[in-house]
NUZA-715055 format. One record per residue (C-alpha): y negated, x, z negated; residue number from 1; residue in three letters. Coordinates in Angstrom, 3 decimals, m for minus. Last residue first. Layout:
BEGIN
+----------+----------+----------+------+-------+
|       c2 |       c1 |       c3 | paza | pavex |
+----------+----------+----------+------+-------+
|        Y |        X |        Z |  NUM |   Ala |
...
+----------+----------+----------+------+-------+
//
This chain:
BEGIN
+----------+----------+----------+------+-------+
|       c2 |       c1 |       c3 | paza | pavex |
+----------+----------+----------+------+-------+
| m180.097 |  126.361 |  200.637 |  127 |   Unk |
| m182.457 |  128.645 |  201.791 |  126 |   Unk |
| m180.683 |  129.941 |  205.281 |  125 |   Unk |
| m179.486 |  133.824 |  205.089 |  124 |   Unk |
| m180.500 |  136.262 |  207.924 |  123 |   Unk |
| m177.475 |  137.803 |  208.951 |  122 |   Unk |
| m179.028 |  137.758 |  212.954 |  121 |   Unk |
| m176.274 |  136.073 |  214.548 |  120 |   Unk |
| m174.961 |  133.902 |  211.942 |  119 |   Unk |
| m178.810 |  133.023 |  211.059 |  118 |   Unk |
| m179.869 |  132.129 |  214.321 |  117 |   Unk |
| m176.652 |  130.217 |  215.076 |  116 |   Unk |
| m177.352 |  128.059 |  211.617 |  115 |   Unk |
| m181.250 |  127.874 |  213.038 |  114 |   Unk |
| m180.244 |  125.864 |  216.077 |  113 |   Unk |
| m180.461 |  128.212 |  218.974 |  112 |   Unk |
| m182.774 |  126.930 |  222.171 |  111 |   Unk |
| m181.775 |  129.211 |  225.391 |  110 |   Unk |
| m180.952 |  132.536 |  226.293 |  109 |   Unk |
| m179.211 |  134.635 |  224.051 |  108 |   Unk |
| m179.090 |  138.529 |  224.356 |  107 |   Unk |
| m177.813 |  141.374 |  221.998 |  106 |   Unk |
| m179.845 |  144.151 |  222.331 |  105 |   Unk |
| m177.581 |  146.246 |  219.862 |  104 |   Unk |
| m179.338 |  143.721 |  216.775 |  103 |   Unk |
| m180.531 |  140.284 |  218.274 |  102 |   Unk |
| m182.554 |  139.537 |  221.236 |  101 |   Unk |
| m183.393 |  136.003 |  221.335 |  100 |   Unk |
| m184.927 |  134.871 |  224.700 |   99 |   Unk |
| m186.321 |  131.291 |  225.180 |   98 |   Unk |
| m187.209 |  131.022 |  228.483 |   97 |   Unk |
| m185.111 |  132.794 |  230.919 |   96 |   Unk |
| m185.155 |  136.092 |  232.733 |   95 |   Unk |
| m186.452 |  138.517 |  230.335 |   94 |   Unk |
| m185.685 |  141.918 |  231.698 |   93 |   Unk |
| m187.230 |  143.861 |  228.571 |   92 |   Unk |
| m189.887 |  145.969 |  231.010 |   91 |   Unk |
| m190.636 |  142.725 |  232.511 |   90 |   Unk |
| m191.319 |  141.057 |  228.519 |   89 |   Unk |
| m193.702 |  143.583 |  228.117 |   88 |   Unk |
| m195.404 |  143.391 |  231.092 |   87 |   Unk |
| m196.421 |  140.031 |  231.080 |   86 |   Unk |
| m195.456 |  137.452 |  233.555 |   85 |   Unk |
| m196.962 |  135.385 |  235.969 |   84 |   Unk |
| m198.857 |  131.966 |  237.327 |   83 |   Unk |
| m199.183 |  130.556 |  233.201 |   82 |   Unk |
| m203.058 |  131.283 |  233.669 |   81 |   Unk |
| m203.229 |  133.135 |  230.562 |   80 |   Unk |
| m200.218 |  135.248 |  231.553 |   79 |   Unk |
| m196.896 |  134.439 |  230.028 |   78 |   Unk |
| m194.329 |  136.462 |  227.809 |   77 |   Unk |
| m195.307 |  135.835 |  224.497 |   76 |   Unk |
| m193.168 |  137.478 |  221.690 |   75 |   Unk |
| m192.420 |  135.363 |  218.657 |   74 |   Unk |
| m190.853 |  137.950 |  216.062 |   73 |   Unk |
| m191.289 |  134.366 |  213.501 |   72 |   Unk |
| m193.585 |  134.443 |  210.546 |   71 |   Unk |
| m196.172 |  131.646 |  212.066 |   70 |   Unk |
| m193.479 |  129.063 |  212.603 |   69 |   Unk |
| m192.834 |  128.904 |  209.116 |   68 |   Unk |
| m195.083 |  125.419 |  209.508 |   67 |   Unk |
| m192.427 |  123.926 |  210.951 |   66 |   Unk |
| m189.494 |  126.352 |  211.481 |   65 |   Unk |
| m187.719 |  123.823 |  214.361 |   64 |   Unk |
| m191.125 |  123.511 |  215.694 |   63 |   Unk |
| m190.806 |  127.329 |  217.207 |   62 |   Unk |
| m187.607 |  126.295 |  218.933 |   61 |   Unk |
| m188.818 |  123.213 |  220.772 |   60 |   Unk |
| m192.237 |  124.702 |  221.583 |   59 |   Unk |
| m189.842 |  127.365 |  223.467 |   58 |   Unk |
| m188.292 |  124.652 |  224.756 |   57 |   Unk |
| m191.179 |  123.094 |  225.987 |   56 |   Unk |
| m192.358 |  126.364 |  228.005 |   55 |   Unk |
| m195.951 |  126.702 |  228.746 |   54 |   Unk |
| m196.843 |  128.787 |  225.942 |   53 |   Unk |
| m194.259 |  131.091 |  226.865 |   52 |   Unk |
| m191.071 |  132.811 |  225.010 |   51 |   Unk |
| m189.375 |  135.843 |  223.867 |   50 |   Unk |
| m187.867 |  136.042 |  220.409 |   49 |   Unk |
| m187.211 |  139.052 |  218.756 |   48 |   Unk |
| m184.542 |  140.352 |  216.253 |   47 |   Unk |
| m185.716 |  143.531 |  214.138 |   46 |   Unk |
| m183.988 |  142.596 |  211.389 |   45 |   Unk |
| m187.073 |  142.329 |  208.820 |   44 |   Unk |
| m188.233 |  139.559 |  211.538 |   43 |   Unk |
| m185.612 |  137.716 |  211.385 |   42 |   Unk |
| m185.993 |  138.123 |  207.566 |   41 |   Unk |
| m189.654 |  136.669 |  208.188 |   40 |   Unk |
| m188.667 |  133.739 |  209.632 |   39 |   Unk |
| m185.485 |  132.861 |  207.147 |   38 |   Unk |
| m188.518 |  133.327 |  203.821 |   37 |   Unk |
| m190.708 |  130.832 |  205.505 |   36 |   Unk |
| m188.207 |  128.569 |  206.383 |   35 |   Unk |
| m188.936 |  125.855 |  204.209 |   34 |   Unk |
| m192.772 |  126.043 |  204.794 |   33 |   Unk |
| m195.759 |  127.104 |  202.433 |   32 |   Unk |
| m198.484 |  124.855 |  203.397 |   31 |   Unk |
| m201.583 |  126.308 |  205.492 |   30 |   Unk |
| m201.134 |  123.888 |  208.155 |   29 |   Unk |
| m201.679 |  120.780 |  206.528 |   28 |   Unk |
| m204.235 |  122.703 |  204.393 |   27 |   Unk |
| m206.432 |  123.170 |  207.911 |   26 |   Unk |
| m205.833 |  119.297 |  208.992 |   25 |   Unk |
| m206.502 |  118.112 |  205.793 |   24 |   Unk |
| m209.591 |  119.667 |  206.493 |   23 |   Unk |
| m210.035 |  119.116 |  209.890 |   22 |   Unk |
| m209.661 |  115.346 |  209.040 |   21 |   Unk |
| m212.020 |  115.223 |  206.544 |   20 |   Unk |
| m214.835 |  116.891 |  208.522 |   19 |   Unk |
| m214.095 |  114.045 |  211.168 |   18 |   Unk |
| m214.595 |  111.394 |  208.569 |   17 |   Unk |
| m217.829 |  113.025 |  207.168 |   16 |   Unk |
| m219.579 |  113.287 |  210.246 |   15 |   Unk |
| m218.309 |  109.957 |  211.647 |   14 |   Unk |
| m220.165 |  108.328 |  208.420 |   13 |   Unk |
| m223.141 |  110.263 |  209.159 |   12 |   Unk |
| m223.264 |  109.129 |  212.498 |   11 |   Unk |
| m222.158 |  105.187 |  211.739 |   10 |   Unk |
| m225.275 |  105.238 |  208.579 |    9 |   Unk |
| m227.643 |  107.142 |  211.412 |    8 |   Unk |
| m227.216 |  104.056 |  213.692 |    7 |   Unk |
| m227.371 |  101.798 |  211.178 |    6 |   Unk |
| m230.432 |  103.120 |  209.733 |    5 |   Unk |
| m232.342 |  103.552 |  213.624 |    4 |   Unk |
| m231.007 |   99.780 |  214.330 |    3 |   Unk |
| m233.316 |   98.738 |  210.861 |    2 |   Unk |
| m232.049 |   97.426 |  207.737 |    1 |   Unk |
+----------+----------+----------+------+-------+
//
């Protein structure tokens, strides 16, 4: 077997490895989660949750839901180059990083566990 067959065996054999990966990749991601249900009552209730990309406990709170993450009121408060704030979350007085707003504009700064989130919001837990 010549270098140019070897060399073509490792490239297609890369090919196929990295296609694997994204794919398991993709379905990882597009699993039901355990909070799925919790996320999207939050929602239903109108509570919102302010945040930035930049901010680890923001990335904190959002991997507490897994791959529910994707249902929650997540509201992004940072430019694209992380140097200022969006409008939105000016006009809402955000201050700190995470915000929850609950019902009557109810304010809690800072990582909740999701038993806090639920007492404040009446969104049950799945048992």
């Amino acid at each position: 077997m010549g270098v140019k067959n070897k060399n073509l065996i490792i490239i297609v054999a890369t090919i196929i490895i990295i296609g694997l990966l994204g794919y398991w990749i993709w379905w990882q991601s597009n699993q039901p989660g355990k909070l799925d249900d919790f996320a999207k009552c939050l929602t239903e209730k109108g509570v919102k949750f302010y945040g930035t990309f930049w901010c680890p406990h923001c990335q904190s709170q959002k991997d507490l839901f897994g791959n529910s993450k994707k249902y929650l009121p997540y509201i992004e408060c940072s430019t694209p180059d992380s140097n200022g704030q969006l409008e939105i979350c000016r006009n809402e007085k955000v201050k700190a990083y995470p915000t929850w707003v609950f019902e009557g504009d109810v304010r809690q700064e800072g990582e909740l566990s999701v038993k806090e989130l639920s007492e404040k919001s009446g969104c049950e837990l799945p048992k």
